[in-house]
N, C-alpha and C positions, 0 to 999 in steps of 0.2 A: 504494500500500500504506500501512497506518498505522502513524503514526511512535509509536515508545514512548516516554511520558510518565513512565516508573515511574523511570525511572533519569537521573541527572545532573545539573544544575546547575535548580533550581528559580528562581531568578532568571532565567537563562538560559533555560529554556522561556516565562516569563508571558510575555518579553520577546519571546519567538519569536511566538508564541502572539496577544500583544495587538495588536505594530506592523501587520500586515495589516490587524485590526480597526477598528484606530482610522481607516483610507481607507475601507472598509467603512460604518462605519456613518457615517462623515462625506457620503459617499454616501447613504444615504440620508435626513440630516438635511436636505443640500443638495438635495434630491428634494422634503420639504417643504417646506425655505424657498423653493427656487424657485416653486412653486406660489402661497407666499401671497405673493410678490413681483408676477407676474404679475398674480395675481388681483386684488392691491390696486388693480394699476394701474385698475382697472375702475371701483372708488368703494367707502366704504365698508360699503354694503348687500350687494356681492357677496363682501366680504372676510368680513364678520360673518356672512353664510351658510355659509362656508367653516370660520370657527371654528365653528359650532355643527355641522358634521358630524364635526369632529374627535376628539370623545369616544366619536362610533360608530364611530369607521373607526379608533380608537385600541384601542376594546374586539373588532372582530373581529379586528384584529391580534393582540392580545395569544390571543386562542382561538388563531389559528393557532402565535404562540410557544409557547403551553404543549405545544402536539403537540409540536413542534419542541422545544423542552426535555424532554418526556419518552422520544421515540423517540434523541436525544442521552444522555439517561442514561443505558438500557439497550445502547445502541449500545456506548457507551464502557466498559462495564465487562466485555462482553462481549469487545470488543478486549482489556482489562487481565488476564480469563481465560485468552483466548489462541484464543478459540472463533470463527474465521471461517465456520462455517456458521450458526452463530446471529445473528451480526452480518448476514449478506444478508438472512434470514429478517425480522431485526426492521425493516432498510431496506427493502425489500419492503411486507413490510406497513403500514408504516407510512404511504407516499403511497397507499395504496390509503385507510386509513381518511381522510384528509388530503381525498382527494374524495369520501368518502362523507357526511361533514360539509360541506364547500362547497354539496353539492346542497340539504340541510336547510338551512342557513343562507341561504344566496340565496332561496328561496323564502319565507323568515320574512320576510327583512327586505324585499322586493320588495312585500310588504302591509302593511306596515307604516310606513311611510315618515312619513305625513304624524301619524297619532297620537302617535307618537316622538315627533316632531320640536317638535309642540305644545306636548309635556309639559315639553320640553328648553327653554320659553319663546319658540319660536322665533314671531313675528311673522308678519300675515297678507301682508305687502309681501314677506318672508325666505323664508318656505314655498317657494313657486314656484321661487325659485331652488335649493334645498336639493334639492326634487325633482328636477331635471332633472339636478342631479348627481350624487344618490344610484342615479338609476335605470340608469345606466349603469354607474356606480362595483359597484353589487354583481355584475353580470354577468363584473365581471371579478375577481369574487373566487376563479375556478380559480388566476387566475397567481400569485395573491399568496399562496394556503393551500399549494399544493403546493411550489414552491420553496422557501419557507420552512421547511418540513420537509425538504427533501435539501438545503438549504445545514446546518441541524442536525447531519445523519446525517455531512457533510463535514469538519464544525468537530470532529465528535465523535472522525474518527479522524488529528485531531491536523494538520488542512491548515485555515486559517483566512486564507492565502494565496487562494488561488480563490473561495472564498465572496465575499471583498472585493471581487476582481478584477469577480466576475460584478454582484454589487453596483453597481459605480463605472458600469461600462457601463450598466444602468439609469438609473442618476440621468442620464448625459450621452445617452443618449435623451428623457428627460422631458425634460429643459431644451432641449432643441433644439425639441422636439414644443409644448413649450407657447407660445412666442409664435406659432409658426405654424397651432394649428388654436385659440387664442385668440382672437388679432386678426387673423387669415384674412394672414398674411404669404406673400410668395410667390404669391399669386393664388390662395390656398384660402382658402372660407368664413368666416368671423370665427364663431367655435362660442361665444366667451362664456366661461363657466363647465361648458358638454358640452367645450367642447376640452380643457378642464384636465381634465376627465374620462377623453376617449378619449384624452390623452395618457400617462395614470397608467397604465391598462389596456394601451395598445402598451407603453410599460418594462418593465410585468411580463412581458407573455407573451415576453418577451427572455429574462428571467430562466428561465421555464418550462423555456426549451428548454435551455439550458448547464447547470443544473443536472442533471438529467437524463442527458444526457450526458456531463458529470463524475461521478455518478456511477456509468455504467455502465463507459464507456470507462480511465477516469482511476484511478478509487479501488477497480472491482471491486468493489460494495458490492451492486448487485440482481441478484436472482434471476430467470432469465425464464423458468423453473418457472413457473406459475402457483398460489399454494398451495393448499392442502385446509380446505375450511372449519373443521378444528375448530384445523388450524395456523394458520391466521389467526387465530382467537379467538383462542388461546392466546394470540399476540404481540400482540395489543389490549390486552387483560386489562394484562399487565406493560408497555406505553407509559400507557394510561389510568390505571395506579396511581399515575403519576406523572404523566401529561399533565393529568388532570382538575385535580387541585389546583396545579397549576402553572397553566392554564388560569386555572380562578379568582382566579389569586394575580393573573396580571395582568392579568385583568379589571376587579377591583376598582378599581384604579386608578382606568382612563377610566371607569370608571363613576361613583365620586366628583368625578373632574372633570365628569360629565356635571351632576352636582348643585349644584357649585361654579359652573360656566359659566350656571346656572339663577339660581345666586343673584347671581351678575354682572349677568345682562341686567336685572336690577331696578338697576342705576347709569345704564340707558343702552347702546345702538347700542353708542359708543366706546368703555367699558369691556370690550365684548367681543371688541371689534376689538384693544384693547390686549392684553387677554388671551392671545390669539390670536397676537401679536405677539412678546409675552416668552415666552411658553412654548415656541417654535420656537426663538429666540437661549437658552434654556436647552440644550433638546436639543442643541444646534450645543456647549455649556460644558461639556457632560457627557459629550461622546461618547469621551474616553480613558476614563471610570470605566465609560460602558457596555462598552464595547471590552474592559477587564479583568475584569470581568462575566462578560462571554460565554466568555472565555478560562479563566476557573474551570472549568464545565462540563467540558472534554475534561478538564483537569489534573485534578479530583477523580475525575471517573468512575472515567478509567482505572488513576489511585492508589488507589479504593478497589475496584475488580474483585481488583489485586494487594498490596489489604491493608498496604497503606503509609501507614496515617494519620498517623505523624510525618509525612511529608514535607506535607502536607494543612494539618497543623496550621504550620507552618512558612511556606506560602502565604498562610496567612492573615491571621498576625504582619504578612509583608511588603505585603501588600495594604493592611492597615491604614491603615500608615505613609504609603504614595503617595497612599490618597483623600484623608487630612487636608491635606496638602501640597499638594495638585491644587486642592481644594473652597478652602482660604485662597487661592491664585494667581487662580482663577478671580473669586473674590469680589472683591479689587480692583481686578480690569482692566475688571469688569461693572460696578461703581460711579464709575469715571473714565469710561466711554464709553457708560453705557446712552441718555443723551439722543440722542445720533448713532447708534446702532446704528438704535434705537425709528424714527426720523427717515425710514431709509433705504424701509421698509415702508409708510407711512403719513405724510403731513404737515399733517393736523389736529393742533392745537396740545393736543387735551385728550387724545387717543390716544397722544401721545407723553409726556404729563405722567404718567399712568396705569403705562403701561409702563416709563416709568424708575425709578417710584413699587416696583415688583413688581422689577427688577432692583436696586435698591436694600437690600433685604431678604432674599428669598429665599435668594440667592447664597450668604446666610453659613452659611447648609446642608448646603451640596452634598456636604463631607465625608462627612456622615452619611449624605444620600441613595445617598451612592456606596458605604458599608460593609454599605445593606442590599442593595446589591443585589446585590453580592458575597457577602455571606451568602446570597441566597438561593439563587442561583445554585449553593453549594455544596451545601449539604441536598438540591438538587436532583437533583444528581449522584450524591450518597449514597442515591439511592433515598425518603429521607427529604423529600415535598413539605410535612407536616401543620405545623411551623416558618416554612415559607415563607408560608403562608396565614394562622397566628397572625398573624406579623409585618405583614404588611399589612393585615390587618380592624385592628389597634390602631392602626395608623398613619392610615389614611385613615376606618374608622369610627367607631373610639374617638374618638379625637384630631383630624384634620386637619377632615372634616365640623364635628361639633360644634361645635370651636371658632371656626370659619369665620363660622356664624350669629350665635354671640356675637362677635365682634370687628367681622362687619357693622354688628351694631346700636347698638355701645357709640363705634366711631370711625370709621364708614365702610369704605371699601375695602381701607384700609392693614392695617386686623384681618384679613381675608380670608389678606394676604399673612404678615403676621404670623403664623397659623394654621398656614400650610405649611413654617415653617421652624422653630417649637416640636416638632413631628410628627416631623420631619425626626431632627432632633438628639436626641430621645427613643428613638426607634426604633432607629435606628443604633448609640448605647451597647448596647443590649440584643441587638441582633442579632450585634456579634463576640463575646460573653463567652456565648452561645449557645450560637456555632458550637464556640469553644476549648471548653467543657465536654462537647460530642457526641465531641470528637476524641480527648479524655482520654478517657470512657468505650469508644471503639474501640480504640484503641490498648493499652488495659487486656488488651483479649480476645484482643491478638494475642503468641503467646509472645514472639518477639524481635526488636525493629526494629534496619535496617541504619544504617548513619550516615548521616546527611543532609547531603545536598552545597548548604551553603549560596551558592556565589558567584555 
C-alpha cells in the first residue's frame, strides 16, 4: 500500500525516500562502469565504440524516464487525492503505452544504426563494432522501457526500497554475465563486445519480471481489467502531458553529449575513450544528488495532489543546502584521485591525462548540476514539465553546446570541459529561485497551510 508523504517530518521522509536510492542507482552506475571496465579490457577501439553508443543508449533511456516521470507524476498525486482507482488505471496504462513505444523505437533505431552512428563521427575501423552491439542492445529495449516505468509507478507511491533492491540484483547479474559471455569464461564462447550486449539484455529482463510482480502482488497498483480504449487514451493524454516534455527534457541531454562526443573525436581515439571514462566516474559522484532527485518526484507529487506547497517549498530550501555541500565534497576527492581513478579503466598514458584533465574541472559543478535536477524533478511532479525543458534547452543549447565549440577552438579540450561547468553553475542558480517563486505562487491559492514539521 502507499505510504503518505503529506504528513510529518520532511527531512525524515527525503531521508527515507533517498537512502534506498542512492544503492539503486549506485547499481546501476556500477552496471555501466562494469561494462566499460570489461570492455576496456579488450583495447581501446572496442572501448571508444562503447563510448560513442552511449549518447544513444543514454537518449532512449532518458525516453523511457520521461514515461516513467510522467506516469510517477500523475500516479503520485492521484495517491495524494486519495483516488486508488485512478492510480491502477494510470499504472495500467501506463506499461501498456511503455510497449507500445519500445515497438516504434526498436524498429527506428534497428535501421538506423550505421547512418547514426556516422554522423556521431564514429570511424570506419569503430562502425562494425558499434553495430554488433547496437543490434542486439535494441532488441532488448522491452526490459529496459517497461521496468522503468513500474519501478516509477513504485517510487511514486512512496517505496523506493524495492525499486533499488530490484535495481542492485540487475547490476550483480551484468557483472557476473559480463566476463563470462565477454571473454567466453567458464567454457562459453568469448562474444566480444555481443557478450557485453547479451549481458545488458539478460539484467534487464530480470528486472522485467520483479517489477511487474511488485507491482501487482506487493503494491496492488495494476488492473487486470483490460481497459477500454477511450480509458486508455484518456490516461495517455495526462502521463504524455507530462511524459512528453519530460521525455524531451532528458533527451536533450544525451543528445548534446551526442554533439559534444562529435566534437571530441576531432582530438583523437583517446579523447573519447577518456571521455567515456570520466563521464561514468561522474555518474558513480553524483549518484546521492541523483538518488535525491528521484526522491523529489513521490514527495512533491503526493504534496501537491494534497495541496501542501509549504511543505514543497521547504524541500526545496533543504535540498539546496545538501547538493552545495555534496557537489564541494565530491569536487575535492575527484581532484586528489582522478589520475588513479582514470588509471583503473584505461592505461594509455594520454587517456588518462584527458580524463583527469575533465575530473579536474567539471567536479566544481556538480552542486549546480545536482539543484537542476532537483528542480526538475519537482515541476515534474507538479504537473508542470514546460520549466523543466526551458531549463535544459539553456543549459545544454544555449550554453553548454555553444560554448563547447568556442572553448575547443580558443584552448583545446580543456574549453570543452570548461563549457560544462559554466552551464552547470548558470542553470542551477536559476532553476531553485524558479522552483521557490512557483511554490509562492501555489501556496498563494491555497486558503490555509498547516505547520510544517521541519526535523
Amino acid at each position: 500500500m502507499a505510504l503518505s508523504l503529506t504528513e510529518g517530518s520532511i527531512g525524515g521522509h527525503l531521508r527515507r525516500l533517498t537512502l534506498p536510492m542512492i544503492g539503486g542507482i549506485f547499481a546501476l552506475v556500477a552496471f555501466n562502469l562494469a561494462d566499460t571496465y570489461f570492455v576496456g579490457q579488450l583495447g581501446t577501439e572496442p572501448l571508444a565504440a562503447v563510448s560513442f553508443t552511449f549518447p544513444v543508449v543514454l537518449t532512449l533511456g532518458s525516453l523511457a524516464m520521461g514515461l516513467g516521470i510522467g506516469a510517477a507524476s500523475v500516479i503520485a498525486r492521484a495517491i495524494g487525492e486519495g483516488d486508488h482507482s485512478r492510480v491502477q488505471r494510470f499504472t495500467t496504462n501506463s506499461l501498456i503505452l511503455a510497449l507500445v513505444v519500445v515497438i516504434v523505437f526498436v524498429a527506428i533505431g534497428l535501421f538506423t544504426i550505421d547512418p547514426l552512428f556516422t554522423a556521431l563521427g564514429a570511424t570506419p575501423e569503430t562502425l562494425p563494432l558499434i553495430r554488433e552491439y547496437m543490434q542486439i542492445w535494441y532488441f532488448g529495449m522491452i526490459f529496459l522501457v517497461i521496468p522503468m516505468v513500474g519501478n516509477s509507478a513504485i517510487r511514486a507511491a512512496g517505496d523506493t526500497a524495492t525499486p533499488s533492491l530490484i535495481m542492485v540484483t540487475a547490476a550483480i547479474v551484468n557483472i557476473a554475465l559480463d566476463p563470462l559471455l565477454i571473454f567466453g569464461w567458464a567454457g562459453l564462447p568469448a562474444l566480444g563486445l555481443q557478450g557485453a550486449a547479451w549481458a545488458t539484455v539478460g539484467s534487464r529482463a530480470v528486472t522485467l519480471v520483479a517489477s511487474l510482480l511488485v507491482l501487482h502482488f506487493k503494491e496492488h497498483l495494476l488492473s487486470l481489467r483490460f481497459p477500454r480504449p477511450m480509458e486508455m487514451l484518456w490516461c495517455w493524454k495526462d502521463i504524455l502531458h507530462v511524459g512528453v516534455p519530460a521525455a524531451m527534457t532528458q533527451m536533450i541531454q544525451p543528445m548534446s553529449i551526442g554533439v559534444v562526443t562529435s566534437l571530441i573525436a576531432s582530438f583523437g581515439a583517446e579523447a573519447v575513450a577518456a571521455f567515456g571514462i570520466a563521464t561514468r566516474l561522474e555518474s558513480l559522484a553524483l549518484i546521492v544528488l541523483m538518488a535525491l532527485a528521484a526522491s523529489m518526484g513521490p514527495f512533491v507529487g503526493q504534496n501537491s495532489g494534497a495541496q501542501r506547497y509549504d511543505r514543497i517549498q521547504r524541500s526545496l530550501q533543504l535540498s539546496l543546502w545538501f547538493c552545495m555541500g555534496w557537489g564541494l565534497l565530491t569536487a575535492v576527492l575527484l581532484a586528489l584521485s582522478a589520475t588513479q581513478l582514470a588509471g583503473l579503466f584505461n592505461g594509455e598514458p594520454e587517456v588518462i591525462a584527458i580524463a583527469t584533465r575533465y575530473l579536474w574541472i567539471v567536479p566544481i559543478s556538480y552542486g549546480g548540476a545536482g539543484i537542476i535536477q532537483v528542480a526538475s524533478a519537482a515541476f515534474n511532479a507538479l504537473g508542470k514539465p514546460l520549466p523543466s525543458v526551458v531549463m535544459t534547452v539553456v543549459r545544454m543549447g544555449v550554453l553548454y553546446v555553444p560554448l563547447a565549440y568556442v572553448g575547443a577552438n580558443w584552448v583545446g579540450i580543456s574549453g570543452v570541459f570548461v563549457a560544462a561547468c559554466v552551464s552547470n553553475l548558470t542553470v542551477g542558480i536559476g532553476a531553485y529561485l524558479w522552483n521557490q517563486r512557483t511554490c509562492m505562487a501555489r501556496m498563494a491559492t491555497v486558503p490555509e497551510a498547516s505547520p510544517v514539521a521541519l526535523e
